[in-house]
N, C-alpha and C positions, 0 to 999 in steps of 0.2 A: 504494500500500500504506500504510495509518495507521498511525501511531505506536505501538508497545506502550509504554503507562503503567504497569500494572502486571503482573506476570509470574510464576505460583505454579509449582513445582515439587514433586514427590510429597508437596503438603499431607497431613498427620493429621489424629486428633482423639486427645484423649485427655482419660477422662473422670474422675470422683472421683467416688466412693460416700461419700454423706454418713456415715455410722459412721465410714468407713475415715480420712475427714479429719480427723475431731478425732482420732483416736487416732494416726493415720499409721502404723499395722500390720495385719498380718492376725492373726488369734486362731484358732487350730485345734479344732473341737467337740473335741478328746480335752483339751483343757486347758481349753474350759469345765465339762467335764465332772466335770473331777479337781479343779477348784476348785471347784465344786458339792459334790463328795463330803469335800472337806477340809473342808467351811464347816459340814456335815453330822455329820460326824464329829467336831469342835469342838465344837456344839451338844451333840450326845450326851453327849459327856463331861463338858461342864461342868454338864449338867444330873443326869449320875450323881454329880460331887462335891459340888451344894449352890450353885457360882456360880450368878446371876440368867444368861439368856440375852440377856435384853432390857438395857442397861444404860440407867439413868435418866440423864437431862440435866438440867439447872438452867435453872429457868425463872424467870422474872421474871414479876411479880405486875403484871398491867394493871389499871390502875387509876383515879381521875384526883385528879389532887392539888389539894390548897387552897390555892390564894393566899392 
């Protein structure tokens, strides 16, 4: 009878869903959903009081400079 070298016992697998891994949670569609409609409802209103929706960034001027 030969030697047993190595010896596995009710081996698994367990796997990781790339989204799930950077975030390390699960998200429930009713709270993608409710954050859609808050992100929604934000826009409206600031659009009904006169805020910009889009807000502007500062940009730097490419260019190429003089020695």
């Amino acid at each position: 009878m030969p030697n047993i070298i190595i010896k596995a016992e009710n081996p698994g697998k367990k796997y990781t869903i790339g989204h799930q891994a950077e975030k390390g949670g699960y998200t429930a569609l009713r709270d993608v959903l409710m954050q859609n409609a808050r992100t929604l409802w934000n826009k409206t209103k600031d659009l009904a009081t006169g805020k910009p929706i889009i807000k502007a960034t500062q940009r730097k001027k490419h260019g190429h400079s003089r020695m």
